[in-house]
DRENDO-1510 file (C-alpha; in Angstrom, 1 decimal, always signed):
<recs>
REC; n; res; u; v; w
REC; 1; UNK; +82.6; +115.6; +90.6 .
REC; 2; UNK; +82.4; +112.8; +87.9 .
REC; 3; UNK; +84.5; +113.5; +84.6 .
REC; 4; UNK; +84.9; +111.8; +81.0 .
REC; 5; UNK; +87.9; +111.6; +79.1 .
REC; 6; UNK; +88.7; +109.8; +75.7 .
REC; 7; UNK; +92.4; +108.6; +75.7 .
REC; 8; UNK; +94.1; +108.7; +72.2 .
REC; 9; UNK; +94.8; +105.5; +70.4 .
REC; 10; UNK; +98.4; +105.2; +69.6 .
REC; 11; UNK; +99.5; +103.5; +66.7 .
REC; 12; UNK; +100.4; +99.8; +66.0 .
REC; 13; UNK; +103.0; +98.4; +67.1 .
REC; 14; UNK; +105.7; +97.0; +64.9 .
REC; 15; UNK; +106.5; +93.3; +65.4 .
REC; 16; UNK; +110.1; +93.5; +65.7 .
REC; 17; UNK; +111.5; +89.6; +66.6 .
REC; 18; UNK; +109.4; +87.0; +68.0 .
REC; 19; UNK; +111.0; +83.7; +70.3 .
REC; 20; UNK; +109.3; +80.7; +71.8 .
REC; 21; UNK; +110.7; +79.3; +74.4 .
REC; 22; UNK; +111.4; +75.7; +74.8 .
REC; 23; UNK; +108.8; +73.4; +75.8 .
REC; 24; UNK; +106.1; +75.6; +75.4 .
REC; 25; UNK; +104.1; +74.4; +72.9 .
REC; 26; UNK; +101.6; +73.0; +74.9 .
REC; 27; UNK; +99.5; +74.3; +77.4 .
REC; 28; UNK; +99.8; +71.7; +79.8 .
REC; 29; UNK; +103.8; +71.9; +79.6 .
REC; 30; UNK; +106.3; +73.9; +81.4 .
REC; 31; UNK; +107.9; +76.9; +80.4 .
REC; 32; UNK; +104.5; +78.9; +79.9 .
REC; 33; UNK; +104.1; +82.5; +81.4 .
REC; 34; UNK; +101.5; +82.4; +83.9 .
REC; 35; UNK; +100.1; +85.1; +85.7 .
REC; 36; UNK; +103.0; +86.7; +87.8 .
REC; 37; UNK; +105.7; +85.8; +85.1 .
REC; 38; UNK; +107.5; +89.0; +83.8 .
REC; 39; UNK; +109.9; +89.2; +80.4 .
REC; 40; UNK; +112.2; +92.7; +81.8 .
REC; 41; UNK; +114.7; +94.2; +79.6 .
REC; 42; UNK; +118.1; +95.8; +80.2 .
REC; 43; UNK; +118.0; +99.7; +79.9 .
REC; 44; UNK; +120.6; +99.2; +77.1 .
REC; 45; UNK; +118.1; +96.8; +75.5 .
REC; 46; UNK; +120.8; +94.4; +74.8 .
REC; 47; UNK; +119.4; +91.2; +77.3 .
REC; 48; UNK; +115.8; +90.4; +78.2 .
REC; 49; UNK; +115.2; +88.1; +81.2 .
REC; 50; UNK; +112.0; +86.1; +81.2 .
REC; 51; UNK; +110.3; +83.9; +84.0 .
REC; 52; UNK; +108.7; +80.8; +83.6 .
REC; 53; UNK; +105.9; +79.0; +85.4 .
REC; 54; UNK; +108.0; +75.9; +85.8 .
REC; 55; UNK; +110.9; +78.3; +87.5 .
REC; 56; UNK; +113.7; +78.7; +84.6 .
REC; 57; UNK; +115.2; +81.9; +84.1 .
REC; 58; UNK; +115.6; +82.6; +80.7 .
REC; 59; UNK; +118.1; +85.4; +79.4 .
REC; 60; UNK; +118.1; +86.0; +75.7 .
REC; 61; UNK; +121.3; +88.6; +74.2 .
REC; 62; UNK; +120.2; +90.6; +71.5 .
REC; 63; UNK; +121.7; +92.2; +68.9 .
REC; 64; UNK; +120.4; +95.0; +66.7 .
REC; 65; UNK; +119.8; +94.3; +63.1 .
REC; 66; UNK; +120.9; +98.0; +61.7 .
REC; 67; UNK; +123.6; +96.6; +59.7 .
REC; 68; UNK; +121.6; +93.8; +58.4 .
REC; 69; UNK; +119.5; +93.1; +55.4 .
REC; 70; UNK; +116.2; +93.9; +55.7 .
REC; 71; UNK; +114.5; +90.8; +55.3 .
REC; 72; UNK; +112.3; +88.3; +57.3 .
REC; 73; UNK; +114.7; +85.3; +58.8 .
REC; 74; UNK; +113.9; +81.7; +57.9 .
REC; 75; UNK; +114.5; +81.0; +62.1 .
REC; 76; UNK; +111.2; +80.8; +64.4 .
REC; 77; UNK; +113.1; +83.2; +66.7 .
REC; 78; UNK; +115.2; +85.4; +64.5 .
REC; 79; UNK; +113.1; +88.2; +62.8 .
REC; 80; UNK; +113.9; +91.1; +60.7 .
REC; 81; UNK; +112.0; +94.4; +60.3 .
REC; 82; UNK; +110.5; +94.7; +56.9 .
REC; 83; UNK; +110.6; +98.4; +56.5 .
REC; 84; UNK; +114.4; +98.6; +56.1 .
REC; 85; UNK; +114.6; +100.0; +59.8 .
REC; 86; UNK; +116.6; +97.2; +61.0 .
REC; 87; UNK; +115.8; +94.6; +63.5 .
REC; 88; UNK; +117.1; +91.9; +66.3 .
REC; 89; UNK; +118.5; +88.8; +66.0 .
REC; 90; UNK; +118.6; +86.7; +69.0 .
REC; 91; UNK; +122.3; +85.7; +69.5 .
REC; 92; UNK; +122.6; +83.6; +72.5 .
REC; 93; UNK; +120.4; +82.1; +75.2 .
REC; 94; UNK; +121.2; +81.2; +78.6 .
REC; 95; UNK; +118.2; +79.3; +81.1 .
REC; 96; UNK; +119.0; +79.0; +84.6 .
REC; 97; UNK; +116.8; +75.7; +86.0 .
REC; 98; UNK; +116.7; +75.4; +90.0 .
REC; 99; UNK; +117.0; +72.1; +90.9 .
REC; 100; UNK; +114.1; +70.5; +92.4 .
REC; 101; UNK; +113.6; +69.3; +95.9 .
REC; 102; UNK; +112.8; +66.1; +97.3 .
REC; 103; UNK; +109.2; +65.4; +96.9 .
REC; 104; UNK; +108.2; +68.6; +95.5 .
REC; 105; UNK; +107.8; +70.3; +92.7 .
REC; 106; UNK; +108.7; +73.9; +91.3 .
REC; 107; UNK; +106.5; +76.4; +90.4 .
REC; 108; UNK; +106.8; +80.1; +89.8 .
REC; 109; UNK; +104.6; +82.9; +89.8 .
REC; 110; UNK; +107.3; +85.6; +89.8 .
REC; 111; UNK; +108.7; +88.3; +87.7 .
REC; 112; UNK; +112.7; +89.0; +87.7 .
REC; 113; UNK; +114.3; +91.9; +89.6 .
REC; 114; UNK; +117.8; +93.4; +88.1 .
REC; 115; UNK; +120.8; +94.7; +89.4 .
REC; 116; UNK; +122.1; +97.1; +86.9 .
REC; 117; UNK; +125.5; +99.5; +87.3 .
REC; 118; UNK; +127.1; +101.3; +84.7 .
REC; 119; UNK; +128.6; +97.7; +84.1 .
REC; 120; UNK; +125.7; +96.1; +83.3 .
REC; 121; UNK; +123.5; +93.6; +84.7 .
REC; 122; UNK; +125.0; +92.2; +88.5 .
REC; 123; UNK; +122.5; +89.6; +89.5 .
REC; 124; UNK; +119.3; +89.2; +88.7 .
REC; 125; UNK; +116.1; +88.2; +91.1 .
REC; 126; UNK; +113.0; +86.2; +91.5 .
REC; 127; UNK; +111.0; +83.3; +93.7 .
REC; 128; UNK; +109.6; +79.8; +92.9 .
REC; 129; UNK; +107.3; +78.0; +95.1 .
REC; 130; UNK; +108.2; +74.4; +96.1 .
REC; 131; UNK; +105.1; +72.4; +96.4 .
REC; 132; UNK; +104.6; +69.2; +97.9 .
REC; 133; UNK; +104.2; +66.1; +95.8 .
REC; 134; UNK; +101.8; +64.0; +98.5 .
REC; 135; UNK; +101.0; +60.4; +97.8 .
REC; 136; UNK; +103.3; +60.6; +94.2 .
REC; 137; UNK; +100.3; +62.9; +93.2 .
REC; 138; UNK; +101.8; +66.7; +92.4 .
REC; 139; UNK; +99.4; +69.1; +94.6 .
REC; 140; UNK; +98.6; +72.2; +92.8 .
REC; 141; UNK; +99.0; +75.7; +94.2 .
REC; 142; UNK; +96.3; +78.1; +94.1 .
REC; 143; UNK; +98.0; +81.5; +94.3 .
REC; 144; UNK; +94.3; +83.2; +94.5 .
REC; 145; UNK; +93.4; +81.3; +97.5 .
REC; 146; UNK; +96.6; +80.3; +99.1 .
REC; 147; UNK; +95.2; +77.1; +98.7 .
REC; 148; UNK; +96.9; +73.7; +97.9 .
REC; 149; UNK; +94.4; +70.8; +95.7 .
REC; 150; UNK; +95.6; +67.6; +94.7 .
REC; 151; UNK; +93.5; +65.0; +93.4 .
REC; 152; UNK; +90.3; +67.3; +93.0 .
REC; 153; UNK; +90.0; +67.9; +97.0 .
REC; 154; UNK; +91.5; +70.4; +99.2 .
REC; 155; UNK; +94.8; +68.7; +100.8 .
REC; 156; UNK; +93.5; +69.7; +104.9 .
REC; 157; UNK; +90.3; +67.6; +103.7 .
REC; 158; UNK; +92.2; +64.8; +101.8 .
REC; 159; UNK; +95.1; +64.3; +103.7 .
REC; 160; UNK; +94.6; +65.5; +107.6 .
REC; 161; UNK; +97.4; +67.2; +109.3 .
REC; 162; UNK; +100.2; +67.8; +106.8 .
REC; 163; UNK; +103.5; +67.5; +108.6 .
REC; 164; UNK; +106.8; +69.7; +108.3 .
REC; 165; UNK; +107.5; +67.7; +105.0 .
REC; 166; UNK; +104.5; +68.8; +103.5 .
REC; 167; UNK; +104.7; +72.0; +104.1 .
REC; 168; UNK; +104.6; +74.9; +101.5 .
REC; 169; UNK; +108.0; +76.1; +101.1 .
REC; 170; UNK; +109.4; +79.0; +99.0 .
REC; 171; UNK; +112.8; +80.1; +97.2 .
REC; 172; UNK; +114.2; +83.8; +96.9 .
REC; 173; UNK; +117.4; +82.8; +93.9 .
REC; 174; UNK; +120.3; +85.1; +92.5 .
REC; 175; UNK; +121.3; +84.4; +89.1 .
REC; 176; UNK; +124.7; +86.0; +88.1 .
REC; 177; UNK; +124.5; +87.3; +84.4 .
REC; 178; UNK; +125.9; +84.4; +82.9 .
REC; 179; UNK; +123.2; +82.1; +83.7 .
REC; 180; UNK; +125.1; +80.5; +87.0 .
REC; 181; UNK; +123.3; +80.4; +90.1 .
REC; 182; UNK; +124.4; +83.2; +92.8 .
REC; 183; UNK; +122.7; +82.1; +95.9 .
REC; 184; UNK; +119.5; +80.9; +96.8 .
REC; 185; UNK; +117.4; +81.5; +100.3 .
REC; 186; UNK; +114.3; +79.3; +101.7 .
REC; 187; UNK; +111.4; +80.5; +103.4 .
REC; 188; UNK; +108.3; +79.3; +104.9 .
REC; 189; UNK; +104.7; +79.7; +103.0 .
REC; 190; UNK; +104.5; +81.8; +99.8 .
REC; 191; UNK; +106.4; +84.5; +98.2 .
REC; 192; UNK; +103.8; +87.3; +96.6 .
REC; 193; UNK; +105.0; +88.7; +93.7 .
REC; 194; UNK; +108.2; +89.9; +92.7 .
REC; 195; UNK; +111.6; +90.0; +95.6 .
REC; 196; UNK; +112.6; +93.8; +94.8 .
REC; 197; UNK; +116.1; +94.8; +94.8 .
REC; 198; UNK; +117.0; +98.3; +96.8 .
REC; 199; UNK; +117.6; +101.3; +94.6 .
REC; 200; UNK; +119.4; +102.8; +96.9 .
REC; 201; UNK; +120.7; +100.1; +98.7 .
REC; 202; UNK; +121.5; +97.5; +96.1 .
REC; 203; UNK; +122.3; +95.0; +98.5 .
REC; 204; UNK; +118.9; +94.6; +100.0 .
REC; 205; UNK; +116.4; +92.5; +98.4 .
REC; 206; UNK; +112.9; +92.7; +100.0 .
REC; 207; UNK; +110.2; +90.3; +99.7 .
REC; 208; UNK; +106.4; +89.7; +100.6 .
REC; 209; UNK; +106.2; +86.3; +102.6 .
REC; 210; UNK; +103.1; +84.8; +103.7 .
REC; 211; UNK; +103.6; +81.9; +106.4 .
REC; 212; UNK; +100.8; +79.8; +108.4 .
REC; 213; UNK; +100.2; +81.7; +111.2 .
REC; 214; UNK; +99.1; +78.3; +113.6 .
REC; 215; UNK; +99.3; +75.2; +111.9 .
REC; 216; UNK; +98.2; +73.5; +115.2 .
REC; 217; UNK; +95.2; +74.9; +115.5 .
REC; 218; UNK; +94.4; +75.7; +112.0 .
REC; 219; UNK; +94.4; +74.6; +108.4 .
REC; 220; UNK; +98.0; +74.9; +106.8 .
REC; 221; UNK; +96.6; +75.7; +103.5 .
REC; 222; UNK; +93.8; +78.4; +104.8 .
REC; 223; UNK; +94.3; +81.7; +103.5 .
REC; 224; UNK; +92.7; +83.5; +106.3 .
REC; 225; UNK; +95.6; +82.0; +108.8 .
REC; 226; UNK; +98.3; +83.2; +106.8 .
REC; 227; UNK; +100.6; +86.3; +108.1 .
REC; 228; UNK; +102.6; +88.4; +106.1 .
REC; 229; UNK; +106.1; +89.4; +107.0 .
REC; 230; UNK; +108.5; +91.4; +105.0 .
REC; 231; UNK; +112.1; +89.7; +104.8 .
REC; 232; UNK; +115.0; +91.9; +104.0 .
REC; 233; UNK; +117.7; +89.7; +102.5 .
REC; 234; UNK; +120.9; +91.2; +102.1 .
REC; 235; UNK; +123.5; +90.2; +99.2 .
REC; 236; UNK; +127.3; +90.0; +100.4 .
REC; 237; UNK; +128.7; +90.2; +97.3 .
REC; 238; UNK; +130.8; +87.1; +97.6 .
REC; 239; UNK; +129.6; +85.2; +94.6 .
REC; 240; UNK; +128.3; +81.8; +94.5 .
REC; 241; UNK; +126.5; +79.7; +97.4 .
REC; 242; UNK; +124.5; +80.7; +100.4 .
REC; 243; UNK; +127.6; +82.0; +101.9 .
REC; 244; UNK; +127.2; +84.7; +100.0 .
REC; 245; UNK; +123.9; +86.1; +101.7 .
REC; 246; UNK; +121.7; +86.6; +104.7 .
REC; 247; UNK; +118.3; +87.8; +105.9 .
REC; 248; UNK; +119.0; +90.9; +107.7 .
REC; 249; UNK; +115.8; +91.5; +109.1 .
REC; 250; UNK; +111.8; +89.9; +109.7 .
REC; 251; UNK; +109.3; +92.4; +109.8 .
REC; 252; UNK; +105.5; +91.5; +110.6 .
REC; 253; UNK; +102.4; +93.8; +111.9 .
REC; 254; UNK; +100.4; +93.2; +114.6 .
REC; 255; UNK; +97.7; +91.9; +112.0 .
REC; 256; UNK; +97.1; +88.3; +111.1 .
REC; 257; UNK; +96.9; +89.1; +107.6 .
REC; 258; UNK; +98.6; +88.0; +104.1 .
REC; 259; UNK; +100.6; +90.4; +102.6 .
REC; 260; UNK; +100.4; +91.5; +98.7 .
REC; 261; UNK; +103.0; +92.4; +96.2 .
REC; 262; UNK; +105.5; +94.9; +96.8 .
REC; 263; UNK; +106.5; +98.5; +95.1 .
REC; 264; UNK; +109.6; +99.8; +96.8 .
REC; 265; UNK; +110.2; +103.4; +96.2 .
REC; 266; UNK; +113.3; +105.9; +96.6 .
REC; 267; UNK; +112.4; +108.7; +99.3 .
REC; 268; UNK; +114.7; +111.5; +101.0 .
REC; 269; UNK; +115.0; +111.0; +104.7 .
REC; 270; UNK; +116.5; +112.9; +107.3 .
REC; 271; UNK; +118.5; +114.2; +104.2 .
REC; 272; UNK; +119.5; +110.6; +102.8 .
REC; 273; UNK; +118.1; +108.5; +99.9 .
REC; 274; UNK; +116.3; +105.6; +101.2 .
REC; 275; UNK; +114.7; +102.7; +100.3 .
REC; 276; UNK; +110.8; +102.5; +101.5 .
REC; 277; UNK; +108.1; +99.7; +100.5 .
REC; 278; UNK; +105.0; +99.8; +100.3 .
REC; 279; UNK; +102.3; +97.4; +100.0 .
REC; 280; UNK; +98.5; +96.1; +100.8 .
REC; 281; UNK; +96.8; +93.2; +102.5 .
REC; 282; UNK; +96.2; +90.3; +100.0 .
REC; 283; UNK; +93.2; +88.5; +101.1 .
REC; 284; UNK; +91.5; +85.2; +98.9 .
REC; 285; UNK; +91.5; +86.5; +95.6 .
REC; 286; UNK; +90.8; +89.8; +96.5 .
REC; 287; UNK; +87.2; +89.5; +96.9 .
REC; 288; UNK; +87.5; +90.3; +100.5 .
REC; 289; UNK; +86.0; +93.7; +102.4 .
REC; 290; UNK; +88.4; +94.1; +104.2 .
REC; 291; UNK; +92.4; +95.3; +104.1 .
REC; 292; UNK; +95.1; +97.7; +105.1 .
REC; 293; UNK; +97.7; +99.9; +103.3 .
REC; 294; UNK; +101.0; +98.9; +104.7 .
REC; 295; UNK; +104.8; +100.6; +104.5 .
REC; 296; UNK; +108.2; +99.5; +105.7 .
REC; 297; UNK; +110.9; +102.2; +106.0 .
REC; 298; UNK; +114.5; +102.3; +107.7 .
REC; 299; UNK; +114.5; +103.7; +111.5 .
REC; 300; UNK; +117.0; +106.7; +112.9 .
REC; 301; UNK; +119.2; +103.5; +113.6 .
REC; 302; UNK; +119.7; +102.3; +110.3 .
REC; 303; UNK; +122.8; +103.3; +109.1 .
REC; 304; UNK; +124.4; +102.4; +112.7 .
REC; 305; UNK; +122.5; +98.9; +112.0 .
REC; 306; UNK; +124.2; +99.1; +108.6 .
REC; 307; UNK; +120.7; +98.3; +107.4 .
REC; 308; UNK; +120.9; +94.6; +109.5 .
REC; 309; UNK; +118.5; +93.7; +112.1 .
REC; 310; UNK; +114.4; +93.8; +112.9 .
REC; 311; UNK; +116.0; +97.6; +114.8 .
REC; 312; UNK; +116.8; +99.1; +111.2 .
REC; 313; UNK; +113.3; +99.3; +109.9 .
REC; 314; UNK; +109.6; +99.6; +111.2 .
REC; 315; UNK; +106.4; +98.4; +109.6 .
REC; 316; UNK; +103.6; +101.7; +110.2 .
REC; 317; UNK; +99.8; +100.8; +109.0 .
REC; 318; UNK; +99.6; +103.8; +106.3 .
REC; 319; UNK; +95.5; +103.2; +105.8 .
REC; 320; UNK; +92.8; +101.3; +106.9 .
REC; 321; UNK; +91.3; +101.5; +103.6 .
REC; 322; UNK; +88.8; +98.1; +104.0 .
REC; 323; UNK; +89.4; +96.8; +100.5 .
REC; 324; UNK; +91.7; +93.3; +99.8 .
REC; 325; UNK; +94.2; +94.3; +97.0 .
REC; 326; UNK; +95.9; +91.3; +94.9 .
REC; 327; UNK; +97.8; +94.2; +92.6 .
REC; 328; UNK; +101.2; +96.6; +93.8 .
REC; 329; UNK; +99.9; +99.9; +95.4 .
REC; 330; UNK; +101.8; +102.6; +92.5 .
REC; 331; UNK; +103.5; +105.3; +94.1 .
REC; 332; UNK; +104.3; +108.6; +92.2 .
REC; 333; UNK; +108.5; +109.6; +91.5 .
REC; 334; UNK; +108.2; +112.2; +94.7 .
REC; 335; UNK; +106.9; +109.9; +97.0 .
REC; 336; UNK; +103.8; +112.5; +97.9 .
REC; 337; UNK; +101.2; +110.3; +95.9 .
REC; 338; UNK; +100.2; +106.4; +95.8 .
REC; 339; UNK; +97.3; +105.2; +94.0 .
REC; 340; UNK; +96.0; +101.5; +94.4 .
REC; 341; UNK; +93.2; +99.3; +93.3 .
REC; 342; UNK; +91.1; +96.6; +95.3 .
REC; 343; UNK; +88.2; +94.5; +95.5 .
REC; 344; UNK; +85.2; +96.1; +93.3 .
REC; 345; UNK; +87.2; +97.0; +90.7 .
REC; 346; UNK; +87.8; +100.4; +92.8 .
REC; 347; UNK; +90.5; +102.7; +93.0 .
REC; 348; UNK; +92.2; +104.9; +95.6 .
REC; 349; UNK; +94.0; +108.0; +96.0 .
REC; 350; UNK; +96.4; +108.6; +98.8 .
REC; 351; UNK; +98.3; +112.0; +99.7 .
REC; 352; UNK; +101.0; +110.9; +101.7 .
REC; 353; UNK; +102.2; +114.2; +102.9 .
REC; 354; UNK; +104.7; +114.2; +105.6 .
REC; 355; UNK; +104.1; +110.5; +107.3 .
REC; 356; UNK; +107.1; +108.8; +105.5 .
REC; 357; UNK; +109.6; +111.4; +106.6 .
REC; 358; UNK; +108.2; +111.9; +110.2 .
REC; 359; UNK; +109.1; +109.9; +113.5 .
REC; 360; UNK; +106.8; +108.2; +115.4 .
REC; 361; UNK; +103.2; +107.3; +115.7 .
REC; 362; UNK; +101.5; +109.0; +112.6 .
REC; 363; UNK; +97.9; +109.1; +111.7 .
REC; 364; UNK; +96.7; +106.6; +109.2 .
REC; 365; UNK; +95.6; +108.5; +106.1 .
REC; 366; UNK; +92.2; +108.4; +104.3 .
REC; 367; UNK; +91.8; +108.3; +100.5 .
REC; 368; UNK; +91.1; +111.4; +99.0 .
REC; 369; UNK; +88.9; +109.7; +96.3 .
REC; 370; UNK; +88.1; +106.6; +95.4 .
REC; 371; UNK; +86.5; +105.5; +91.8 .
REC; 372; UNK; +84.6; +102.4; +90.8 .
REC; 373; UNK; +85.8; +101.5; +87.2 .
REC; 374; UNK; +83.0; +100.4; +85.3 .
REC; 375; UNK; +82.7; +98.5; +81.7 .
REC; 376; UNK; +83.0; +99.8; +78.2 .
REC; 377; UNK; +81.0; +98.7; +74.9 .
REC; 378; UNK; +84.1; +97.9; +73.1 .
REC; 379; UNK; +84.5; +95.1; +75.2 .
REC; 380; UNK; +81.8; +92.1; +74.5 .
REC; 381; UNK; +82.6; +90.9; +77.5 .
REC; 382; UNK; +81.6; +93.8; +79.5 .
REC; 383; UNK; +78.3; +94.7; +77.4 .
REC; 384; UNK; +75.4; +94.3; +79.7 .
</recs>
């Protein structure tokens, strides 16, 4: 049965401080957030880290204005409330840059995953793409199509067979809190979305890859031969350089498919909290009928594993539902619900019931509804 609802409009915001970051005055410039970029506060409120396309981590420390004047600041990225409630002034900044490789150049389309304790912030989290600079000419990356373009042309039409140094590569980086790199991991193909760092295992970080799945048979830079894995890096806690991590584990289904952004989700298992991701198939811009709903959880043999090794975890198809999903499925507090929206602009409810918790081969799960959203007249855009 079809029901309308009006949702309540909530008041206006209050503009509280404003702060440009550097270089980002023009469009064609660095240090713009693109689509995938994420500004994530503390839960004390007192840092917010911010991803930019051109790969710099940006953490701004704030500081509450209660004690302050209430006045506007003269600074472009100071500002005071006017209503005598107080405001923030930026204090300090801090910008971690990756250096570049040879040949390449950096992009990001990543948000920032934290590590908080009662301590505050531990490391922080995120991706940038390394992309091939071919003929001195930067190739752009596509992150719709999986598709690389330099020069107006598509680089399997305009440059043949792209060798190992031309291949798409991808960086998972740890930032420690004072702006000083961690560690730093490469990987094959593409990173989707945002690496996630384990709620209950804070040591795990797990991330959507996408890697060519024949390059000698097939075109490097096709999105339909990409294959999603999901790579569980683990964090050693032994502060700076690679030393101090390792992927612990390589998942991939028995699908030929890319693999979409990640939610990861805190479930009871055989009475312990565990980690569990889920996540959906990512196929060219998401205009493709077809797809899969996809979850990785720890096996009986995990804590033996200590969480290491392909052996700790198992990748199950949750549903066959046939639509391509560029956005993170959304999965309720519980763990009994997970909604998620695909090609269409529609919408699907899942009732997961008992399939996370149980062992062995489950039945894939249908949608109990789905919904088409449709447009609205208070959007020009959408007016028929």
């Amino acid at each position: 049965m079809m029901t309308t609802s009006s949702s309540a409009i909530l008041p206006t915001p209050q503009l509280r401080w404003t702060y440009q970051l550097p270089n980002s005055g023009k469009i064609s410039s660095g240090g713009l957030l693109r689509k995938g970029n994420a500004v994530v506060s503390t839960q004390d409120g007192r840092y917010v880290y911010v991803t930019t396309n051109d790969g710099i981590l940006h953490i701004l420390s704030l500081r509450n204005g209660e004690n302050h004047a209430a006045a506007t600041s003269t600074s472009s990225n100071q500002r005071m409330d006017e209503t005598g409630m107080g405001g923030v002034d930026i204090v300090a900044t801090k910008a971690f840059e990756p250096v570049p490789l040879p040949n390449r150049h950096i992009d990001c389309r990543s948000g920032v995953s934290l590590h908080e304790t009662k301590d505050g912030v531990q490391f922080a989290v995120y991706a940038v793409t390394d992309v091939p600079i071919v003929q001195n000419r930067p190739m752009s990356y596509n992150y719709e199509t999986a598709e690389m373009t330099f020069g107006g042309s598509s680089a399997s039409t305009n440059s043949g067979s792209i060798g190992e140094d031309g291949a798409l590569r991808s960086r998972v980086i740890a930032v420690n809190p004072d702006g000083s790199l961690r560690w730093q991991v490469s990987l094959a193909g593409y990173v989707t979305g945002t690496p996630l760092i384990g709620q209950a295992d804070s040591d795990k970080i797990y991330v959507s890859q996408n890697v060519p799945d024949d390059a000698s048979t097939n075109s490097l830079f096709d999105p339909d031969f990409y294959r999603g894995r999901i790579v569980v890096v683990r964090d050693n806690n032994a502060g700076q350089g690679e030393g101090g991590v390792e992927i612990t584990a390589s998942k991939e289904g028995s699908l030929s498919v890319p693999y979409g952004p990640l939610t990861l989700q805190t479930v009871q298992i055989r009475g312990k909290e565990r980690d569990v991701v889920f996540f959906a198939e990512d196929r060219g811009e998401g205009h493709v009928m077809a797809g899969g709903i996809y979850v990785l959880s720890p096996t009986e043999f995990y804590d033996l594993r200590v969480g290491r090794g392909n052996g700790a975890y198992e990748l199950r198809t949750l549903s066959r539902w046939l639509r391509s999903s560029v956005v993170r499925p959304v999965v309720s507090d519980d763990g009994d619900n997970l909604w998620v929206g695909g090609v269409g602009s529609r919408l699907a409810s899942l009732s997961l019931g008992t399939f996370i918790t149980s062992v062995g081969l489950q039945d894939m799960i249908e949608p109990e509804w789905e919904a088409v959203l449709g447009g609205t007249n208070r959007n020009d855009t959408e007016r028929e």
